[in-house]
Every structure is written in C-alpha cells, then in structure tokens.
The first five atom37 places (N, CA, C, CB, O) and aatype in JSON, in Angstrom:
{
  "aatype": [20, 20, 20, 20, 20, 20, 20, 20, 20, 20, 20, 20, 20, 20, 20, 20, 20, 20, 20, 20, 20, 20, 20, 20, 20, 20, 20, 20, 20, 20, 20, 20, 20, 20, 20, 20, 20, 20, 20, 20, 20, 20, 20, 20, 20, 20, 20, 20, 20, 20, 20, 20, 20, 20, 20, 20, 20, 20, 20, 20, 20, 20, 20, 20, 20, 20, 20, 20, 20, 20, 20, 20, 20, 20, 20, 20, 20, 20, 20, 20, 20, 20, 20, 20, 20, 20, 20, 20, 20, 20, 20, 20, 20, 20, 20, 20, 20, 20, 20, 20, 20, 20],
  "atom_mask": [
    [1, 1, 1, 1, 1],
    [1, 1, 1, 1, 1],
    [1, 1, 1, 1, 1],
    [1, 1, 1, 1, 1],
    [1, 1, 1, 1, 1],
    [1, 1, 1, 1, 1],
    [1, 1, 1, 1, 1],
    [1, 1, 1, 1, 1],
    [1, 1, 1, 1, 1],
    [1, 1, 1, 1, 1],
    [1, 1, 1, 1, 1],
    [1, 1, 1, 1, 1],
    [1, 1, 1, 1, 1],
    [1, 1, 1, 1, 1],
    [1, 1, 1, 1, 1],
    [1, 1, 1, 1, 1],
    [1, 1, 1, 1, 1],
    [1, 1, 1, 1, 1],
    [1, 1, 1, 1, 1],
    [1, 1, 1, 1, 1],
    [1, 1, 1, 1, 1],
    [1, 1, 1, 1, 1],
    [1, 1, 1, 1, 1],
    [1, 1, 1, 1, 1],
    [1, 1, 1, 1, 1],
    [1, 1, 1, 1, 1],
    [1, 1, 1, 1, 1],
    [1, 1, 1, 1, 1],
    [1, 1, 1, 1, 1],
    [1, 1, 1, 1, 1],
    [1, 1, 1, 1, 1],
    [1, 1, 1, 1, 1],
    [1, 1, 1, 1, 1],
    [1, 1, 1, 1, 1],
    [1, 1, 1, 1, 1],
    [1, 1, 1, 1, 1],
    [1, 1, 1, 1, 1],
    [1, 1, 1, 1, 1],
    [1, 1, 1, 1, 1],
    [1, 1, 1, 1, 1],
    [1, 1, 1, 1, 1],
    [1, 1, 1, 1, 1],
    [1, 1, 1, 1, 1],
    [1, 1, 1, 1, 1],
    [1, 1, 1, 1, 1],
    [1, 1, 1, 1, 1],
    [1, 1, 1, 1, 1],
    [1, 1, 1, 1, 1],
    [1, 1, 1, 1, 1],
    [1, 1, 1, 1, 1],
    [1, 1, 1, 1, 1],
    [1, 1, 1, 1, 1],
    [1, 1, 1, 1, 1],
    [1, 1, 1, 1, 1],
    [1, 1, 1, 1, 1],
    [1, 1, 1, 1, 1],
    [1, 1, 1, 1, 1],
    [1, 1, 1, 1, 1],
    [1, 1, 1, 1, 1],
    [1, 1, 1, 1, 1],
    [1, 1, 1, 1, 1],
    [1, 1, 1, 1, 1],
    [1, 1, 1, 1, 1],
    [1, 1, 1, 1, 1],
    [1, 1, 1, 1, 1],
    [1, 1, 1, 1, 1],
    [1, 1, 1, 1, 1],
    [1, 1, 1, 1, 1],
    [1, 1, 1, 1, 1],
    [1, 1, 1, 1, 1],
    [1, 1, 1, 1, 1],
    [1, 1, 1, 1, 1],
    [1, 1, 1, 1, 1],
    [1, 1, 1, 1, 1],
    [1, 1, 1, 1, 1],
    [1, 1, 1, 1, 1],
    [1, 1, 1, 1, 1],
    [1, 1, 1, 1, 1],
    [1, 1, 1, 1, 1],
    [1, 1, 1, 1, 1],
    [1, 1, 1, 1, 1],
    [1, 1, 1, 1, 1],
    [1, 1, 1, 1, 1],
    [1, 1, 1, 1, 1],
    [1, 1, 1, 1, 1],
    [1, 1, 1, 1, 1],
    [1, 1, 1, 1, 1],
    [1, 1, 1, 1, 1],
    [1, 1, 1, 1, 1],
    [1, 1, 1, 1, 1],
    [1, 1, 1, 1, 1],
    [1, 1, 1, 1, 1],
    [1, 1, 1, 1, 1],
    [1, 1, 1, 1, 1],
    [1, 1, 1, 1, 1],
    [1, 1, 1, 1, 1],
    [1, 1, 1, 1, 1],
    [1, 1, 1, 1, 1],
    [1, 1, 1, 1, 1],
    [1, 1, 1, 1, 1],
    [1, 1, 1, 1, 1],
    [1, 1, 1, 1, 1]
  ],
  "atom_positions": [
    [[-7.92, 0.32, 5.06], [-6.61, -0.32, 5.01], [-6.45, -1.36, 6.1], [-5.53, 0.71, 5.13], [-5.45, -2.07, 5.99]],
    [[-7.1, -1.55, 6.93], [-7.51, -2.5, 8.24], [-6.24, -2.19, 9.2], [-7.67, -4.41, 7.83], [-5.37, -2.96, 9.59]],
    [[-6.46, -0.58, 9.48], [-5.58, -0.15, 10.46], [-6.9, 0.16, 11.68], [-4.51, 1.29, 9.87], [-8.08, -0.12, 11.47]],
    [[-6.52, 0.61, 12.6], [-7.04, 1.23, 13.57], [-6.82, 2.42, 13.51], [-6.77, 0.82, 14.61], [-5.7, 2.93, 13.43]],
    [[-8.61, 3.36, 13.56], [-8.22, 4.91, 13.62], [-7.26, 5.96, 13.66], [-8.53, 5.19, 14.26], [-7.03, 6.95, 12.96]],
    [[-6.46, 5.14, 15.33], [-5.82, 5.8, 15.91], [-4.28, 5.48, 15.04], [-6.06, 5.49, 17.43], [-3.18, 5.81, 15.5]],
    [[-4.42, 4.98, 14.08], [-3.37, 5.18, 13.74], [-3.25, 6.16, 12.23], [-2.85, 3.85, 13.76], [-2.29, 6.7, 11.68]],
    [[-4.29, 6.1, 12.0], [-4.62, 7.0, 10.63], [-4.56, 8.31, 10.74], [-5.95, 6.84, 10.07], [-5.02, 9.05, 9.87]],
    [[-3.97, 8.76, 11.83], [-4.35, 10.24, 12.03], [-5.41, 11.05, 11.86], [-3.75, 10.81, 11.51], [-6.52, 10.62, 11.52]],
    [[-5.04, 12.69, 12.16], [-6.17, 13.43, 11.96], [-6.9, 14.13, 10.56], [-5.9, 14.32, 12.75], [-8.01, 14.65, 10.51]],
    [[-5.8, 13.93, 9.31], [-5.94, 13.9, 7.84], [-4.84, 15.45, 7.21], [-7.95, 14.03, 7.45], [-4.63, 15.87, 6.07]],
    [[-4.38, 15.9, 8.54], [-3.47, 16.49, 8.41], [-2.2, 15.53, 7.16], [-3.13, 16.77, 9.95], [-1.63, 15.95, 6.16]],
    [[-2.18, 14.06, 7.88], [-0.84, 13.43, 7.12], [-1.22, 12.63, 5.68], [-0.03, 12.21, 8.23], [-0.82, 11.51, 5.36]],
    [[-1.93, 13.35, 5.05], [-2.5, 12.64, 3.55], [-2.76, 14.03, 2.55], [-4.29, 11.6, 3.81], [-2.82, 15.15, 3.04]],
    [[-2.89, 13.79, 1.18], [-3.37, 14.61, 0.55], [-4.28, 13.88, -0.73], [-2.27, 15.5, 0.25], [-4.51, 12.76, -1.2]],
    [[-4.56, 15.01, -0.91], [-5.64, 13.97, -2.43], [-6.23, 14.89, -2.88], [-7.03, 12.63, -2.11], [-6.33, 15.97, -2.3]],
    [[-6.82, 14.56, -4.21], [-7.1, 15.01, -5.11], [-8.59, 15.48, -4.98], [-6.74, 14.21, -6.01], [-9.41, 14.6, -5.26]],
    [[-9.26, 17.03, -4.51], [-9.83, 17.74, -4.38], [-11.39, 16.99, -5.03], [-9.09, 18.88, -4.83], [-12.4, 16.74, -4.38]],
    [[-11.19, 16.79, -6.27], [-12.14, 16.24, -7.31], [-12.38, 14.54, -6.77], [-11.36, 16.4, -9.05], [-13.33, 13.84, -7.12]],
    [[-11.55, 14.24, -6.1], [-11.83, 12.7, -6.05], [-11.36, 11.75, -7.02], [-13.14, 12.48, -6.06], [-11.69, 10.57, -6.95]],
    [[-10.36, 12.37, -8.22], [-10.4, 11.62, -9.26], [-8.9, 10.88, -9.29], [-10.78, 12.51, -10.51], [-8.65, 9.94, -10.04]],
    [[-8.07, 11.37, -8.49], [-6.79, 10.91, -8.5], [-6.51, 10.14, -6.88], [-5.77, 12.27, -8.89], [-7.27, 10.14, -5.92]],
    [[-5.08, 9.47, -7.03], [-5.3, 9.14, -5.9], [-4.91, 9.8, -4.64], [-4.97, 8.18, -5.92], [-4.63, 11.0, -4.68]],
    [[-4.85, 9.13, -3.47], [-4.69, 10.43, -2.36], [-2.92, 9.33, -1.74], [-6.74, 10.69, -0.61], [-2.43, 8.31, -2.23]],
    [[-2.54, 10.06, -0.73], [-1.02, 9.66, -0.61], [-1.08, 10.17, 0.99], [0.28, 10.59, -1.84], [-1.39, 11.3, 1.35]],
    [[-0.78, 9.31, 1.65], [-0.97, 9.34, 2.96], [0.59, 9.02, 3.62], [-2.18, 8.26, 3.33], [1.39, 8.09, 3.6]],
    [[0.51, 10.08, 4.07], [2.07, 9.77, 5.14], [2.34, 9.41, 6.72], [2.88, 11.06, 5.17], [1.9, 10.08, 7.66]],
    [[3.04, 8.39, 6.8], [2.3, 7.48, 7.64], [4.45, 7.55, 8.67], [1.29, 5.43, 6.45], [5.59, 7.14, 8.45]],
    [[3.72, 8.31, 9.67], [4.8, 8.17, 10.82], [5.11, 6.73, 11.52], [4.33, 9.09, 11.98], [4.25, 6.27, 12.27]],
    [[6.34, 6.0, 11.28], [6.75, 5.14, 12.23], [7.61, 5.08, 13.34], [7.04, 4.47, 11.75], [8.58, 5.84, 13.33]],
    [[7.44, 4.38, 14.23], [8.41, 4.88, 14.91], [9.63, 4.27, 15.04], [8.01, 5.09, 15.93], [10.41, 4.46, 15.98]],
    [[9.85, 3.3, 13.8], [11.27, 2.8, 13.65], [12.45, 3.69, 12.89], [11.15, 1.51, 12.91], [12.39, 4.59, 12.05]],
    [[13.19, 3.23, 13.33], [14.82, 4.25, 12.83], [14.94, 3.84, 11.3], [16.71, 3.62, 13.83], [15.32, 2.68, 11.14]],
    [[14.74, 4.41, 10.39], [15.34, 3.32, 9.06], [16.98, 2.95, 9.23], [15.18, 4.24, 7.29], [17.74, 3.62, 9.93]],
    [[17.3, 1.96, 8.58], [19.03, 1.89, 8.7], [19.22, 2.11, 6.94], [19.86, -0.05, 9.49], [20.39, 1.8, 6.74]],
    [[18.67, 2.45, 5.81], [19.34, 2.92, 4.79], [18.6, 3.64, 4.39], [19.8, 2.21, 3.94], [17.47, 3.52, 4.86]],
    [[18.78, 4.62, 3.47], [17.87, 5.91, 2.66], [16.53, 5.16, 2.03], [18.92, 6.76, 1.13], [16.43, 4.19, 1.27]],
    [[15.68, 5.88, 2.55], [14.15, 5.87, 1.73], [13.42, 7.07, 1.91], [13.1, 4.73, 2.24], [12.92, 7.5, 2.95]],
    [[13.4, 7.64, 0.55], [12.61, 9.12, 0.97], [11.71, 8.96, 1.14], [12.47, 10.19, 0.26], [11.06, 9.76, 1.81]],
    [[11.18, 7.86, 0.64], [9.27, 8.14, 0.13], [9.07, 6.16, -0.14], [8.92, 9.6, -2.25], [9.74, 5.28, -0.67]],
    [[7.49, 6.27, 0.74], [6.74, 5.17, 0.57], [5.52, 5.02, 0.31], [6.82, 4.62, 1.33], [4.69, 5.27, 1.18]],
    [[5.03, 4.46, -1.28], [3.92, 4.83, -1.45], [3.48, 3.44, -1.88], [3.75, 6.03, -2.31], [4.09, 2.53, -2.43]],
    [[2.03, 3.56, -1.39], [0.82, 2.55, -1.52], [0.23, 2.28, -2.54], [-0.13, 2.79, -0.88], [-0.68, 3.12, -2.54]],
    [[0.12, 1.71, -3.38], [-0.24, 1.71, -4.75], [-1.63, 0.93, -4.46], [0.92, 0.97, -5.85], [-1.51, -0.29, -4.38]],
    [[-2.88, 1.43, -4.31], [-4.54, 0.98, -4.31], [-4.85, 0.34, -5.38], [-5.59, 2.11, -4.26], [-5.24, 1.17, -6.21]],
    [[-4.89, -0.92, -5.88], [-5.34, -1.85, -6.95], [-6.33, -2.81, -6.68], [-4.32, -2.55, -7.41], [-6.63, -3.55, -7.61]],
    [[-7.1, -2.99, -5.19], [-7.81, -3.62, -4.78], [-9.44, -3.28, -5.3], [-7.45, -3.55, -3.52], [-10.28, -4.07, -5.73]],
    [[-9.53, -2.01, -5.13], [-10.81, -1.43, -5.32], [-11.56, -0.56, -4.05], [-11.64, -2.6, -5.72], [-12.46, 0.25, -4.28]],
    [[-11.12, -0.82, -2.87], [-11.32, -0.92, -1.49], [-12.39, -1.68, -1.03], [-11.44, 0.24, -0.98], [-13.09, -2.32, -1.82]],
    [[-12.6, -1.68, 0.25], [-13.1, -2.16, 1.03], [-14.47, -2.96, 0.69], [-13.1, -1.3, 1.8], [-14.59, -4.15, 0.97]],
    [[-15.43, -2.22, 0.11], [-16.7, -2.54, -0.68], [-16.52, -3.47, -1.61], [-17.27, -1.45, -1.34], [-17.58, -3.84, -2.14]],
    [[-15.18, -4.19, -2.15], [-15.22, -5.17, -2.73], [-14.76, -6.29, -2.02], [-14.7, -4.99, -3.72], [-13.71, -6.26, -1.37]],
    [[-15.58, -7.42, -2.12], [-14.82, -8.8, -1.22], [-13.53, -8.89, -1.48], [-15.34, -10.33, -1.55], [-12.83, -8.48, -2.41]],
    [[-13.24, -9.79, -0.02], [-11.53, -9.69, -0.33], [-10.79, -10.7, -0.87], [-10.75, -9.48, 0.84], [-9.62, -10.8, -0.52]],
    [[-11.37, -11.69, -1.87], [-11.17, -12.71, -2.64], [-11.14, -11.82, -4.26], [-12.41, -13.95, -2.32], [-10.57, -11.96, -5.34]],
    [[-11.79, -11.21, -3.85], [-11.25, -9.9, -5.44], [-10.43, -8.82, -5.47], [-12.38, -9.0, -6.03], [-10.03, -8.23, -6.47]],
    [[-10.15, -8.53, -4.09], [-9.24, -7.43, -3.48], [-8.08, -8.55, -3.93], [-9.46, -6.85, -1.56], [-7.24, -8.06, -4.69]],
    [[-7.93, -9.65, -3.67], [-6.71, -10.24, -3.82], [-6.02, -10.58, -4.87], [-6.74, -11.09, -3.34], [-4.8, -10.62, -4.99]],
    [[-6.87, -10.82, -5.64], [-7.18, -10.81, -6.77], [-6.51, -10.02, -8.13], [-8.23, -10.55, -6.53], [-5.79, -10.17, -9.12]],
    [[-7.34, -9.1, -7.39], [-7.0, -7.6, -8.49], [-5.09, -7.29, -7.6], [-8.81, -5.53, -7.98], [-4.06, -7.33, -8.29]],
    [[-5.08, -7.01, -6.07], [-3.85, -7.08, -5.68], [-2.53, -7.76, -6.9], [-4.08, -7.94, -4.37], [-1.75, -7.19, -7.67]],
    [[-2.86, -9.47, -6.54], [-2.15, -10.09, -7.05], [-1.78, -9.77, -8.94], [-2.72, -11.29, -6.6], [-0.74, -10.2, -9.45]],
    [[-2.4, -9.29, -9.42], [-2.38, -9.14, -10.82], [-1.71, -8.02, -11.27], [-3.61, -9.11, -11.33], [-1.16, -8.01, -12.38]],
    [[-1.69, -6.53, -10.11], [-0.96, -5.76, -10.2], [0.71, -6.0, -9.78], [-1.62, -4.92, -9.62], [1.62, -5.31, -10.23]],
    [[0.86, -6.97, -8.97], [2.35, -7.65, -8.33], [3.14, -8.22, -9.71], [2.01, -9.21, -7.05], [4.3, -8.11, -10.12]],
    [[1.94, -8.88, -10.19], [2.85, -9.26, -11.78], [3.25, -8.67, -12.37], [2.46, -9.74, -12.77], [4.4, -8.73, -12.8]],
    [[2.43, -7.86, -12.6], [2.19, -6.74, -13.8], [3.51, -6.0, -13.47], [0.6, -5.62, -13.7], [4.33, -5.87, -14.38]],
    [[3.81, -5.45, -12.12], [4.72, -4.74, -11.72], [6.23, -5.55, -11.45], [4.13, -4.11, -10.59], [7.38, -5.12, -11.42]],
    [[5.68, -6.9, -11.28], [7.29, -7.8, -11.33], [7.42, -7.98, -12.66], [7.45, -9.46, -10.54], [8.45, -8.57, -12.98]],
    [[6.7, -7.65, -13.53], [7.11, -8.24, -15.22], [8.35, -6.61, -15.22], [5.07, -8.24, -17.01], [9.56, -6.81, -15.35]],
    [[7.82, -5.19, -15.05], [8.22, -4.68, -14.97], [9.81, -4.06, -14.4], [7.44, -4.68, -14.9], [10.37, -2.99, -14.62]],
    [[10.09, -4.91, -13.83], [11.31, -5.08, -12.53], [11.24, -4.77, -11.67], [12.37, -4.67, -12.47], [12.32, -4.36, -11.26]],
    [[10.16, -4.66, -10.68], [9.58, -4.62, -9.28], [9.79, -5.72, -8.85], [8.23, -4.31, -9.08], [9.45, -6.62, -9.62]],
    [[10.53, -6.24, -7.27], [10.21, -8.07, -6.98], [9.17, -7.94, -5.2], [12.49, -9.33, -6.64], [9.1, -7.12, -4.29]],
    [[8.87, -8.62, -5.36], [7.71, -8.8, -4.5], [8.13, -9.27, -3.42], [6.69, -9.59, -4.97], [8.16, -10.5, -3.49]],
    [[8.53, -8.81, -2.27], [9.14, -8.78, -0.93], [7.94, -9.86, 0.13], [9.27, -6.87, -0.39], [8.07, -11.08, 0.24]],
    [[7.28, -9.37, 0.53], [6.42, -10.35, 1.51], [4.85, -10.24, 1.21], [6.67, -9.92, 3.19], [4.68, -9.17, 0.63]],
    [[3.96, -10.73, 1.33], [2.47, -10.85, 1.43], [2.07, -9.86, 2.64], [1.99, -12.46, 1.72], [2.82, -10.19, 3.56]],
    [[1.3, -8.9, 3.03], [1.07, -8.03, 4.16], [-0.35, -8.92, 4.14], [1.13, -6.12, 3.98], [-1.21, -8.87, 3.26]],
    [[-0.36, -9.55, 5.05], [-1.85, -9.65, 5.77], [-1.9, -10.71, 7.45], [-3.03, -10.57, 4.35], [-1.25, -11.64, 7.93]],
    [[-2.69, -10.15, 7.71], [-2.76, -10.89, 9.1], [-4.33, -11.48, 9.46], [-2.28, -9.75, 10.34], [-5.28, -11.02, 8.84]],
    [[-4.5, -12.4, 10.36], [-5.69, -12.87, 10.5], [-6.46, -12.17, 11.83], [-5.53, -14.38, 10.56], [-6.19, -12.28, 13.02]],
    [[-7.54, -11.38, 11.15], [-8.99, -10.57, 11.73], [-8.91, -9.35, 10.72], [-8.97, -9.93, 13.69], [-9.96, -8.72, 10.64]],
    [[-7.72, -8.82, 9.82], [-7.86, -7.92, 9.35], [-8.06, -7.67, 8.16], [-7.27, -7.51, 9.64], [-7.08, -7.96, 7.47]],
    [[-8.99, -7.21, 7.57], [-10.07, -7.29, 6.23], [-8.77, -6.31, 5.81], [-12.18, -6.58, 6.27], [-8.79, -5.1, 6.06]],
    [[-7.58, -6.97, 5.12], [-6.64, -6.28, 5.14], [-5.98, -7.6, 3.99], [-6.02, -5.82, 6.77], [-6.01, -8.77, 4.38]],
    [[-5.29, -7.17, 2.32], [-4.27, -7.65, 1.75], [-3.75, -7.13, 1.22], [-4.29, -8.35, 1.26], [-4.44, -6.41, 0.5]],
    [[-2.28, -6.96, 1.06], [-1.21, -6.3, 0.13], [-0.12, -7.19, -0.16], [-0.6, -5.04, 0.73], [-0.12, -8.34, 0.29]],
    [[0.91, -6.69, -0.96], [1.84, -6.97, -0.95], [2.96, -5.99, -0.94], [1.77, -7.67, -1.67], [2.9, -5.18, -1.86]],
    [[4.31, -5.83, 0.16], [5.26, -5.12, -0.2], [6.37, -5.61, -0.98], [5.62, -4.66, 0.76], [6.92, -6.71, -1.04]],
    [[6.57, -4.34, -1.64], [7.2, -4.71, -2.88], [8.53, -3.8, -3.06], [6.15, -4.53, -4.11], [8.7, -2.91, -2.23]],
    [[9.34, -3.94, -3.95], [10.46, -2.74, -3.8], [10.73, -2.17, -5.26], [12.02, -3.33, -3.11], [10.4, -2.91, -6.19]],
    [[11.22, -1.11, -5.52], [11.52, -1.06, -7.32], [12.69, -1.6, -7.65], [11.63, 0.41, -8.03], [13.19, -2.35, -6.82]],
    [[13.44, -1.35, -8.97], [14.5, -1.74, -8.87], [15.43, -1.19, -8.04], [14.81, -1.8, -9.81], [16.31, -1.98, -7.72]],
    [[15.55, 0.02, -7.55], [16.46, 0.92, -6.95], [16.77, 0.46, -5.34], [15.81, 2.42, -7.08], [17.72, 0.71, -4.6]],
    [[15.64, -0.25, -5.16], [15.56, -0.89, -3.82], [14.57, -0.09, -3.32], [16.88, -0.93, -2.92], [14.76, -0.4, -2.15]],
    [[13.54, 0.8, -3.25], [12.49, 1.51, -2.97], [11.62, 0.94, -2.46], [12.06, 2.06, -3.8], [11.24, -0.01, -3.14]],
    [[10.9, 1.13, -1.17], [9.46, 0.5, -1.07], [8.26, 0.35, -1.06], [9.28, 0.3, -0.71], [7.84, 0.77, 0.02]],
    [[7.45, -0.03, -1.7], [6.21, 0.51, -1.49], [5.4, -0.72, -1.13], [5.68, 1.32, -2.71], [5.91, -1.67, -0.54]],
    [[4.14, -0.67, -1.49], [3.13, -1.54, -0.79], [1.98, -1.31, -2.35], [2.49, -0.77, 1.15], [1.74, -0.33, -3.05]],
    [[1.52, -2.73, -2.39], [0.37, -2.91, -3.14], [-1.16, -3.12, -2.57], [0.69, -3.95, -3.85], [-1.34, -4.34, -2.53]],
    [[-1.89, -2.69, -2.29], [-2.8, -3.27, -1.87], [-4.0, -2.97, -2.41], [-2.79, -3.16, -0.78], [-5.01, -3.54, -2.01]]
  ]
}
C-alpha cells in the first residue's frame, strides 16, 4: 500500500480470508478526531498489487472509479504522493461514506 511498516501494525488489526480467496480488511487507527459519523472504511483493491507496474495499477484503479461513479459513488481526491509506489482514489458512496480505491 506504500505505507511504512510501522504503520501497518502487528496483523492483529486486519482479517482475511483463511483460503486466500477473498479479500482481507484491515483496520487502520488514526489519530484524528472524526467531526461526523463513519463507522467503517474500506479499501476496495482493484490494482492487482504491487507486482503489477503502476501505469496498470492506475489503470485498472481508474476504471474501477468509473465503474463505481456510474454507480453513484463520486470520486473525492487522487491519493498519491511522489516516492510512493502508491495510487488510489478516495471516494465516498452515496450516503457520504468513505472509502478508498486502490
């Protein structure tokens, strides 16, 4: 995800699918206050990971953003920064929910 270790925890804060076949859901402590209700923030993996270049990570990213704004999802900001083999996009549902594409 082009975090640093130390921020991924010890695997206590994730779960996944035993078999490998589903995806896994990682809960990720911040240390900001929210100011309105969000129970839950989930990452939606459409890239392929890491083992694929990231001109196809973006790629495949970007195609799921449509797919999900055709849907009524709208596409909030681009997540990426420069050194980090790192692209997403956060996104919200209709309800105002947030998640992340990457």
């Amino acid at each position: 995800m082009g975090l640093p270790d130390e921020d991924l925890g010890i695997g206590e804060d994730r779960i996944a699918d035993p078999g490998g076949g589903g995806p896994r859901i990682w809960f990720q402590i911040v240390p900001e206050r929210k100011t309105i209700k969000n129970r839950i923030h989930l990452d939606i993996h459409a890239s392929g990971g890491r083992g694929v270049p990231l001109a196809t990570r973006r790629e495949r990213v970007d195609a799921e953003v449509r797919r999900l704004t055709e849907l009524g999802a709208t596409a909030v900001r681009v997540l990426q920064e420069d050194g980090l083999d790192h692209y997403g996009v956060a996104m919200t549902d209709p309800e105002g929910n947030e998640f992340d594409v990457n």
